[in-house]
N, C-alpha and C positions, 0 to 999 in steps of 0.2 A: 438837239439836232438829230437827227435821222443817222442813223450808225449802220456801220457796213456788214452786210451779210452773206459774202462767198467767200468760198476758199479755192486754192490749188497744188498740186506738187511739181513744183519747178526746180530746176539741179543748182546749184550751188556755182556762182561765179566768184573764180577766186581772181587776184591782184596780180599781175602777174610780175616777176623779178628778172630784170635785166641786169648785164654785167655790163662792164667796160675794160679797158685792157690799161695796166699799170707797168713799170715799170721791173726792166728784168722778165718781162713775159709774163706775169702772175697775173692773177684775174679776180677782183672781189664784187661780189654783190652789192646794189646799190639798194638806197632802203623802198619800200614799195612805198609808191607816190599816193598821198595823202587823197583821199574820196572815198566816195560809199561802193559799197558792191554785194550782192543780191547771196543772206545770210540763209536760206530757207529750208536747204536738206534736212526731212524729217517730219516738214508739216504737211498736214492732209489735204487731198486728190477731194476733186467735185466743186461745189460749189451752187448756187442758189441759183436754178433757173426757172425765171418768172414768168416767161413767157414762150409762148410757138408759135407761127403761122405757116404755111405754105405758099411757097413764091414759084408759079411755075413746075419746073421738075426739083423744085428745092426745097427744103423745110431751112427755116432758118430760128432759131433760138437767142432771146434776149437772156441776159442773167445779169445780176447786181453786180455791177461795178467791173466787168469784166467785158461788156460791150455783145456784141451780135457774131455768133455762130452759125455754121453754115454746115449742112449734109444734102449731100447726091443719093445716097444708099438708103433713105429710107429711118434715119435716125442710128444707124447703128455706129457713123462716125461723124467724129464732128474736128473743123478744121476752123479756127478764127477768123473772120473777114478783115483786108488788108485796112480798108477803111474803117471808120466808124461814126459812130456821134459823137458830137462832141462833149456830150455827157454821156456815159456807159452805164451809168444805172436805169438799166432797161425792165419797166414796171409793164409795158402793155407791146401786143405787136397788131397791126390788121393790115388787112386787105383791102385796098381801095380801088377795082379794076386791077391795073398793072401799077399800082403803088403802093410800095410798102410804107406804114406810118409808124413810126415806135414814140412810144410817150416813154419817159425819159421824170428824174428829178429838176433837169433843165429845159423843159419845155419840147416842142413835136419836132419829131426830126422825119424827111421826106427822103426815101429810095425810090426812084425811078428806070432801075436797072436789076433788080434781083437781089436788093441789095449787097451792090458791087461800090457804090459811094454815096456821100448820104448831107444832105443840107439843111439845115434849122429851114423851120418853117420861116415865111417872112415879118408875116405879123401873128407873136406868138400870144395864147390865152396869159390873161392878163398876171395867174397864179400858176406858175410853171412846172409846179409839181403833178406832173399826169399821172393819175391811178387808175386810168379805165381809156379805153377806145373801142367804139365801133359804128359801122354803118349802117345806114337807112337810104337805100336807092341811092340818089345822088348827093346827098348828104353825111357829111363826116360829123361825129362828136366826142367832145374828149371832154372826160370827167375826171375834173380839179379839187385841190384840198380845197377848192375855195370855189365850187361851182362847178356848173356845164356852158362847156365852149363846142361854137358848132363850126364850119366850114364847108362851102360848098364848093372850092375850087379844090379839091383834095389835098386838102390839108396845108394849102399857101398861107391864107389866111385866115384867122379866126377872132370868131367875135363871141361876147358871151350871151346867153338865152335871154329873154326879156325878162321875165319869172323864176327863179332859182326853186331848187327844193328848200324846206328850211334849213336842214342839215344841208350844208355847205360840203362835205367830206362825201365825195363819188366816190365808192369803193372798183363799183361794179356798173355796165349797161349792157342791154341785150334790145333787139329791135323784135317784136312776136308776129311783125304783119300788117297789123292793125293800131299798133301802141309802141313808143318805147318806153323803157324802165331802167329808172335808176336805182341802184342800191345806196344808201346812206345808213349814217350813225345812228339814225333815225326813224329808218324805214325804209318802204319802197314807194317812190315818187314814179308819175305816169305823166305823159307827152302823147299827144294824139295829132301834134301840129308840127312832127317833123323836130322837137325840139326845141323851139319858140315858147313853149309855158309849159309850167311843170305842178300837177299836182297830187297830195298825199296819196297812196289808196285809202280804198273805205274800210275795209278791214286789214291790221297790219297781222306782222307775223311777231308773237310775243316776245322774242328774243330780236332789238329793235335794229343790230349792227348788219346789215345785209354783204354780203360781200361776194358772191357769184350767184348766177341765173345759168338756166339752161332748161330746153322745154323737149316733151316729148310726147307727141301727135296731141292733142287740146290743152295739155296740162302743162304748166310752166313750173320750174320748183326755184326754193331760194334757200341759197345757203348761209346760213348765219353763226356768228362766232360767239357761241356757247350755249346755243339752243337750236343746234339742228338744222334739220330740215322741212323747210312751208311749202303748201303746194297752192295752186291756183287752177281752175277750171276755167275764168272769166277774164282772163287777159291781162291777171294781178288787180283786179278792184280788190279781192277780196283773195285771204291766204289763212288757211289753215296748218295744224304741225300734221307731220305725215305720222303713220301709225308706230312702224316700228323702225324708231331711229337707227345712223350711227352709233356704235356705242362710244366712238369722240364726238361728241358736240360740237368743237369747232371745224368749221366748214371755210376750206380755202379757196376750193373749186369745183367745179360741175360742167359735164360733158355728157353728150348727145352721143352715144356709141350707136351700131348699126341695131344691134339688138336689148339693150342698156340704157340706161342711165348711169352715172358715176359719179362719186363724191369724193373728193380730194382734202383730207382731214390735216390738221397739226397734231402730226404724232401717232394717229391713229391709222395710217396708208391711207387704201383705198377701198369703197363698200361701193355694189352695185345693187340697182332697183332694175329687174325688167316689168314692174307694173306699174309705169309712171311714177314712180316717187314715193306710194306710197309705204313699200315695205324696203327694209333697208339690209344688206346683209354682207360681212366680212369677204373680199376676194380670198381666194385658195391660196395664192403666194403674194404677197405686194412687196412693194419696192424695197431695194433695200434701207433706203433714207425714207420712213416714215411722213415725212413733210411733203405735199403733197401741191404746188402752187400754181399748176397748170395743166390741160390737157389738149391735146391736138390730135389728128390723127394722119397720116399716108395711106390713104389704101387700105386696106383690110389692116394695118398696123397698127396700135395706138401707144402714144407717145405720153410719159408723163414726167411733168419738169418738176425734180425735187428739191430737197433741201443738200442734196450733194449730188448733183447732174439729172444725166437723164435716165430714163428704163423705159423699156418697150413691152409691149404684149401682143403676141398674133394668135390669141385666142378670145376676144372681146374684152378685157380686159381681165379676168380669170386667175391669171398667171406673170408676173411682171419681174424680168432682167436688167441688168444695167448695160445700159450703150458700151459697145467695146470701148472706144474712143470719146471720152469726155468734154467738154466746155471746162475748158479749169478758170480758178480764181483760190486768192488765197489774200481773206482780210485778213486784219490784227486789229484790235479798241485798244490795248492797254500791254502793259511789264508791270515787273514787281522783280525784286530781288530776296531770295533766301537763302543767308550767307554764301558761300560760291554761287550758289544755282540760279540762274536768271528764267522766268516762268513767264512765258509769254498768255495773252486771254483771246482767242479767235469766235469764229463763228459756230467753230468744231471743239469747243474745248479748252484745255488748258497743256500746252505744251512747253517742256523745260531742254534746258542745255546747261551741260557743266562744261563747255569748253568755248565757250565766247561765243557762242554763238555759231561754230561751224556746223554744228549739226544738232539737228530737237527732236525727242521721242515725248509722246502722251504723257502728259503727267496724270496718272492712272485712268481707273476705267469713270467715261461719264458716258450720258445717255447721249447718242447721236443731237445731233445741229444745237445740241446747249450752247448759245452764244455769252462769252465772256465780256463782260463790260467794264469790267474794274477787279484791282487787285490789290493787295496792300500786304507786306509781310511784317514779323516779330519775331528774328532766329527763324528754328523750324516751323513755326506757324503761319500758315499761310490763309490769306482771308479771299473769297474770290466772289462778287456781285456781278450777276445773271441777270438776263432780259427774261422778264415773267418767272423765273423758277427761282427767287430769294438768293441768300444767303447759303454758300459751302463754304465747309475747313477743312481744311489740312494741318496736321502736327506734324507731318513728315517730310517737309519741303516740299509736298505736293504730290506725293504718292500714292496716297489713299485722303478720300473724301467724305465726310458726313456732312447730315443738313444739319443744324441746330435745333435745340431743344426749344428756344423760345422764338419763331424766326422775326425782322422787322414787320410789320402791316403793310407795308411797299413790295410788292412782287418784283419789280423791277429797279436794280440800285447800281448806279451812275457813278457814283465815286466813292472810294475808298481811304481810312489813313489813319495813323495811328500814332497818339497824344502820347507821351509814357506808357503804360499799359493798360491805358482803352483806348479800343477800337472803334471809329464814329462813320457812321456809312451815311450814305446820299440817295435818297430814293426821288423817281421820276417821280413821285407824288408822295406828298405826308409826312416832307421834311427829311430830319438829322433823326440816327438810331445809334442808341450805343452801346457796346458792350463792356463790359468789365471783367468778364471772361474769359475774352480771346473768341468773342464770336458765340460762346455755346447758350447764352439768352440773351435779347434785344430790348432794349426801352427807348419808347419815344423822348426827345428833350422833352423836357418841360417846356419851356419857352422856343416857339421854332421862327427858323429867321420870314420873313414876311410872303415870300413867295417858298412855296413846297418843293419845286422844283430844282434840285440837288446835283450840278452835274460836277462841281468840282472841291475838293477837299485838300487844305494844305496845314501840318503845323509848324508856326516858327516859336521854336518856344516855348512854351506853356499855353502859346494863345493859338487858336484855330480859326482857321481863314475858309469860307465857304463862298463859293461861288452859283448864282442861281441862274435861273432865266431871266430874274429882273435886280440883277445889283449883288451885290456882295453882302455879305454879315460876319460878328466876329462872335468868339465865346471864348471868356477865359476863366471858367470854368468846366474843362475838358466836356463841351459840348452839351453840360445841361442845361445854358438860358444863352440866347442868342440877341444881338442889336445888330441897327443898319451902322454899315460904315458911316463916318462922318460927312466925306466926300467922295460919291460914287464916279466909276467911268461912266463915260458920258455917251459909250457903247453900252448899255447891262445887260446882255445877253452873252454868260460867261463858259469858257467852254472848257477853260484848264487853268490850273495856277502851279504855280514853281516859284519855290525858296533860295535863294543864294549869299548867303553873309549876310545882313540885318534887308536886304531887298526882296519882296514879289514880286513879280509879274503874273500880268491876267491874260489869257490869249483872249480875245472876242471873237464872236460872229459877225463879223462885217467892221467891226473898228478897230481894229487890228491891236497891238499890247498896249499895257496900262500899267503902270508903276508906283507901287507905296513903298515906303522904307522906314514906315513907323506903324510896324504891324499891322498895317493893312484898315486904320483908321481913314487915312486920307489916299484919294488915287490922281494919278495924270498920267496923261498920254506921253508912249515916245517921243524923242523929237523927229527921229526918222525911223519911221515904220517899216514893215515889211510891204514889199511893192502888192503882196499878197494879203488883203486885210480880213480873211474869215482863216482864224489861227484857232486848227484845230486840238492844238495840245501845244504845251511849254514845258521843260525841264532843265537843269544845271546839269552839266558836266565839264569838272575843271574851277577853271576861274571864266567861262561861258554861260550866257542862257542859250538855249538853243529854242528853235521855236517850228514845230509842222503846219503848215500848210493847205491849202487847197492847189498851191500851185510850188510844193518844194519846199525845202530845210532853209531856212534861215538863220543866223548867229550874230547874237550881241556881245560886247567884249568890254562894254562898260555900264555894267549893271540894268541892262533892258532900255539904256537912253538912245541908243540909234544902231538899227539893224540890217544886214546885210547877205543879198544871195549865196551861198554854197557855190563854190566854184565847180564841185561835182555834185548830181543828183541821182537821188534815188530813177528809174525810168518812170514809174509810176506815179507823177508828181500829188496826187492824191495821198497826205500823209494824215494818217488817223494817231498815233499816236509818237510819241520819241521820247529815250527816257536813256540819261546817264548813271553809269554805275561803275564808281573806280576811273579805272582807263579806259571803261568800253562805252558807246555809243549807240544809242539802238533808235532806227524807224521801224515801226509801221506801217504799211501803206494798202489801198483800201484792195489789190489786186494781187500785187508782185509778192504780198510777203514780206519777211524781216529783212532789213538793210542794215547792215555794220557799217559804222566807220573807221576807216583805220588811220590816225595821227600823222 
């Protein structure tokens, strides 16, 4: 599943203690009433902003999981809109005339006021995950993990192209005049019908994942993720690499400045061209958040949406600040416990608390927007699995970090956990890795469970319970030969597991928990679910399972057989991870931050 990527710094809501009056005049405190409340003093400011447009005298700002921002000034403040979508993972924003359109992980959502309120499309593209928007005259289109969907009533409704690309994955479109283009996994695909059929170019760009366009007077360029930048002279038939790259190869975005071109890198800031694209060269200051995932401009202004807010430049792009006034958000993927110290994994890092949770500082120094996916502890050793950048440890409860000597072949690793003393991690591709080190060199199993895809890892026991995108497998032999369960959930799309006295539970995607109690050989469903059936994460605390959500915490109190709403909730009912430890409690959530529970 697609994991959350912003952050924010939000103040700390504490529980508050009322008295009552006794007997003799005397006055005692009553105990603070049992719900969650908002544990976050300490995690990091910004946050992932995906997209800009301009509405009027307004710019207005998309960002993951954090909904739609709004500035009067030009970018230099920014103030949250009362309304929103109803999904806030905001991937694209455009201009439709006087309508704003924001593509969304939940399909198109319509502003017909500056975005002041905002309403799902009526009839939405058929794969609702929107990676791309924009127009052509009176025509709208939005590019899906699974196609191009057009509209011509702005954005009411949509129907999908007659013709698809072959790559199905729209990263990117741009309209030149005369053609539109799509960027894909695959290439760049051309429309010359408005969108109705779509075909290959004739010459591609070698590096095939396209993911921004932007042109400048004949020449269009395309930015692609790990080979640069292509240019085009003839309308995208045909694309060449330009002379002198980026020196990041991956390419997030591209913008049309008045006297420039611009290139929006991962990790690398941002490089301008003023000869059409073909020479490429480092700005004097760039952002301070390297990640670069959109450009827009106000005016002689321009505006670039990073991997921690925004930053402006009013020198053509030359020189780049950060917005006074931020878009905050503040994810969390994952916990882990290292004796006292509780180590939370965000979008920003890895940050720890020794006092429950009231307050967290960095656990040490990592590279800006390193997003944390998984964590597993052993005493002071601490294991931590990264999106694209491997495997880090810590000996020190998390204070200092190295990469390992041997790392897995899976750049990107999903879950974590640890048998005795090895360490078995979960890669989005290429299976189980183990170590016997504590991390400091990785081997593939031998035998890997049938699907590679690795998002959840439990041990009861001596036996190890993995969870995939298709079914469960077990290995009791601390992770080096794997089989399928006997009897899978009849959801297999797994997304967390949790241990409690001889019981698992499996959260799903879309079929909410699943229960074995004979080590994870045979499974079945609750008998009463969570009214919420895509359950992002499970854990125990106590004599409970507890279980996160897409819509809130839920709690089972008799081995995972029938589950029950939180009578209080986190506000941000998007919960990405929850994890028990001792007497403490902990949410994640994909905006607000850490949530404690208090008993």
């Amino acid at each position: 599943m697609m994991r959350r990527l912003a952050l924010s710094l939000l103040p700390l809501l504490c529980a508050a203690l009322s008295s009552c009056g006794g007997s003799g005049g005397s006055t005692a405190p009553t105990p603070t009433p049992a719900g969650w409340s908002r544990a976050s003093t300490g995690l990091p400011g910004g946050g992932i902003c995906s997209a800009i447009v301009t509405s009027g005298s307004s710019l207005l700002a998309g960002t993951r999981y954090a909904g739609i921002y709004r500035s009067t000034d030009g970018g230099l403040n920014w103030s949250v809109m009362a309304s929103q979508p109803a999904n806030q993972e905001i991937r694209a924003l455009v201009l439709s005339g006087t309508t704003v359109l924001a593509g969304t992980s939940g399909g198109v959502f319509r502003s017909t006021d500056g975005g002041q309120s905002w309403t799902a499309a009526t009839t939405q593209p058929a794969n609702l995950t929107v990676l791309s928007l924009v127009v052509s005259g009176s025509t709208q289109l939005a590019g899906t993990a699974n196609g191009v969907y057009r509209s011509v009533d702005a954005g009411v409704t949509w129907t999908a192209a007659t013709t698809q690309p072959t790559n199905p994955s729209v990263n990117s479109m741009t309209a030149t005049g005369t053609a539109l283009l799509a960027g894909t996994n695959d290439g760049v695909f051309r429309s010359v019908n408005g969108g109705l059929t779509w075909t290959a170019a004739n010459t591609q760009p070698t590096s095939p994942m396209v993911h921004a366009f932007a042109g400048s007077g004949t020449a269009l360029v395309a930015g692609t993720i790990g080979g640069g930048v292509f240019r085009s002279t003839d309308d995208g038939l045909t694309w060449s690499a330009a002379t002198l790259q980026p020196t990041e190869p991956i390419i997030l975005s591209l913008f049309t400045a008045t006297n420039a071109l611009l290139a929006g890198t991962s990790g690398g800031g941002v490089f301008r061209s003023t000869d059409g694209g073909i020479n490429w060269a480092a700005v004097t200051t760039t952002p301070a958040n390297p990640y670069i995932y959109t450009f827009a401009s106000a005016g002689s202004t321009l505006l670039a949406g990073t991997g921690g807010g925004i930053s402006r430049s009013t020198d053509g792009g030359l020189n780049w600040s950060s917005a006074t006034t931020q878009p905050t958000s503040q994810s969390v993927f994952c916990f882990t416990a290292s004796d006292a110290t509780v180590l939370v994994g965000t979008a920003d890092g890895v940050y720890r608390t020794a006092n429950s949770g009231l307050t967290w500082g960095p656990a040490g120094t990592l590279q800006p927007n390193l997003q944390i996916y998984s964590l597993t502890a052993n005493g002071a050793t601490v294991i931590a699995g990264t999106y694209v950048n491997g495997v880090l440890r810590s000996t020190d409860g998390g204070l200092h970090w190295a990469a390992p000597t041997t790392p897995p072949t899976s750049p990107t690793i999903l879950a974590l956990t640890y048998v005795g003393q090895t360490v078995v991690a979960g890669g989005s591709s290429g299976g189980v890795f183990r170590s016997i080190d504590h991390g400091v060199h990785w081997t593939a199993a031998t035998t890997q469970p049938a699907n590679g895809h690795i998002s959840a890892l439990v041990a009861i026991g001596t036996t190890l319970v993995a969870g995939t995108a298709n079914g469960i497998s077990r290995s009791t032999d601390d992770g080096i030969t794997w089989t399928a369960a006997t009897t899978q959930p009849t959801s297999p799309s797994i997304n967390s597991l949790a241990v409690l006295g001889t019981t698992i539970v499996a959260g799903t995607s879309g079929g909410g928990v699943f229960r074995s109690t004979d080590g994870g050989l045979h499974w079945s469903a609750a008998s009463v679910q969570p009214s919420e059936l895509f359950v992002n994460s499970v854990t125990s605390s106590g004599t409970a399972f507890v279980a996160g959500t897409e819509d809130g915490i839920f709690r089972s109190l008799d081995d995972g057989v029938t589950w029950s709403k939180d009578s209080t909730q986190p506000t941000d009912p998007a919960i990405g991870a929850v994890f028990g430890t001792g007497s403490s409690l902990y949410a994640g959530t994909t905006s607000s931050g850490v949530w404690r529970y208090t008993p």
